[in-house]
N, C-alpha and C positions, 0 to 999 in steps of 0.2 A: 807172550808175543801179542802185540796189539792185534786187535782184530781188524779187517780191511772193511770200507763200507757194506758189502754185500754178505757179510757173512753178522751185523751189527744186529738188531731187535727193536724194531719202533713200534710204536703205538699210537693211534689219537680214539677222538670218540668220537662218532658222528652217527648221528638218529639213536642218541643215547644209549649207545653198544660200541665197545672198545672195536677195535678194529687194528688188527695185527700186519706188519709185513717186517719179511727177514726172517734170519732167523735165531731162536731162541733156547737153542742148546748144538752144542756142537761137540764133536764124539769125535777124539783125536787118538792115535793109533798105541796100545799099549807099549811101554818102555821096557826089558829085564834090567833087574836088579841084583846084581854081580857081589858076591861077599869077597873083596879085595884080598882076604888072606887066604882065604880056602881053593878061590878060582869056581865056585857054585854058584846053580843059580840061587837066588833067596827070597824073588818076588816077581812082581811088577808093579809098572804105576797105573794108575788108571786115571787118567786125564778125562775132566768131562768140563765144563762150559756152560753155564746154565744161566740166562739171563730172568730176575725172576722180576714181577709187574706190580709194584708195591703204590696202592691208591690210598691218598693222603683224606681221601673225604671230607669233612666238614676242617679240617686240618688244613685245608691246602690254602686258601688264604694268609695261614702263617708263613710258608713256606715261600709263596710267591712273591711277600711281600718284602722279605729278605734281601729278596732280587733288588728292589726299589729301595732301600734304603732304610727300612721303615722295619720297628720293631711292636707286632699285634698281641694281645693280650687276650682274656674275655673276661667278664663281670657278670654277676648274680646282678641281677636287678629286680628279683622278684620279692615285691610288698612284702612275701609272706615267712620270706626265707631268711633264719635268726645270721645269714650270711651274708646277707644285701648288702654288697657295695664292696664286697672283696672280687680283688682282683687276681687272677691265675695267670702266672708265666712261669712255667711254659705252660701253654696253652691250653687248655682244656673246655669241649665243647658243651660240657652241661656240667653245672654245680653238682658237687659232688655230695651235700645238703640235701638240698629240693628237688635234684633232679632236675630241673627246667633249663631250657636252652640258654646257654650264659650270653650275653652281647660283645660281642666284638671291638675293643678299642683299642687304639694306637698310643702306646706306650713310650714311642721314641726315643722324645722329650724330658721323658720322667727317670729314664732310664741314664738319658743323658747326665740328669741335672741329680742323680741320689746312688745312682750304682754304686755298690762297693762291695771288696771281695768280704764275705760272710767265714769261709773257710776254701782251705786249698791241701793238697796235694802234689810232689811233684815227683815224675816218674821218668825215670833214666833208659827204661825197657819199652818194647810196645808190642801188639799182635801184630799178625799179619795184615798186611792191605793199610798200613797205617803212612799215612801222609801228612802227619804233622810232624816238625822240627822237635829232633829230643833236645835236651829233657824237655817231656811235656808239663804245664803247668796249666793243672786243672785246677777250676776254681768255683768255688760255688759262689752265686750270685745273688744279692739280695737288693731291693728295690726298697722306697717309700713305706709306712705303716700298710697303706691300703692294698699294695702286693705280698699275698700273706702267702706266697710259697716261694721258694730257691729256684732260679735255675744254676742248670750245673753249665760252664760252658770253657772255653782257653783264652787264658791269658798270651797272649804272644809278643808284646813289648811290653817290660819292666819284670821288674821283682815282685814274686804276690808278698801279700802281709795284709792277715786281719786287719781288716778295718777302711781299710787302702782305697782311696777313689780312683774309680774305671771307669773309662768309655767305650761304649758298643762301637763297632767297626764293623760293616758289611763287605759282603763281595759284590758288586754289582758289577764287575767283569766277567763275563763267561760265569754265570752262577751254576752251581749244584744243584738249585734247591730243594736243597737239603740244609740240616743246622749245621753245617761246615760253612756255611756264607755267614756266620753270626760268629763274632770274636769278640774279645775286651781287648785294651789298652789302659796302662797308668795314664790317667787324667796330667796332662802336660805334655803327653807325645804329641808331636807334628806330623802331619799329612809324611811329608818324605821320610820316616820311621816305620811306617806300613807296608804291611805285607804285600807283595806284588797283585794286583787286580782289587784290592781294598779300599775303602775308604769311609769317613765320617757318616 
């Protein structure tokens, strides 16, 4: 059951200390658990509610910029590092190398212009809490020589097949931000093809 405003979990930060209001677990009254053939009891449920506060850190300009349309990378840029000038998507705030703080760049473009599925998977089942349309069609993502890692992310309009050109599609409607607002498309889909709240 949805939860109502007043019983929701918000957070901001202000004089750089989170600051909490609502609430953030809620404790709903045990259920028994009847064995149909015997007429015993055989349990209960234990319902609990637990909103937890997951801080995206140096990360969260990925996340936000999702929102906007815009897909963020980061780059080694240091002289010293035999990695200088590799690119990491998904995201990664220091080289993994040198160590040193990677630079932040917007990838959008590149992504636009070279994406294609690297490898795929497609899965008819899912876990719980899963809001993506089955079968899902996971796909690993590969960019230009200078993005030297995968991401993994979903295909939601076309057919995957090695090799295949995609295009990034965001949510910028009502976003998550979270990698739920980051999808591919077969390169030739049209705007009206797109998931509801999506777009180019």
């Amino acid at each position: 059951m949805p939860k109502v405003e007043e019983e929701k979990g918000f957070v901001e930060i202000l004089n750089s200390r989170y600051k909490l209001r609502g609430l953030f677990h809620i404790i709903e009254a045990n259920q028994p658990i009847y064995n149909k053939d015997t007429g015993k009891l055989a349990g209960v449920t234990n319902p609990r509610d637990v909103t937890y506060i997951h801080s995206y850190g140096g990360e969260a300009i990925f996340f936000e910029s999702l929102s906007k349309g815009k897909l963020m990378a980061s780059r080694c840029d240091n002289e010293k590092c035999e990695s200088k000038g590799s690119i990491y998507e998904p995201f990664r705030i220091f080289c993994p190398d040198c160590l040193r703080k990677n630079t932040i760049v917007d990838i959008t473009e590149k992504a636009q212009k070279t994406a294609k599925i690297h490898s795929f998977i497609i899965t008819h089942r899912s876990g719980a809490f899963n809001i993506l349309p089955k079968p899902i069609k996971f796909i690993n993502v590969e960019f230009d020589e200078e993005v030297v890692t995968i991401l993994m992310s979903v295909l939601v309009v076309g057919e995957p097949e090695i090799g295949k050109r995609i295009i990034p599609i965001f949510r910028i409607k009502s976003p998550t931000y979270t990698i739920m607002d980051l999808m591919f498309v077969v390169k030739g889909t049209t705007e009206s093809e797109l998931p509801e709240k999506f777009s180019f």
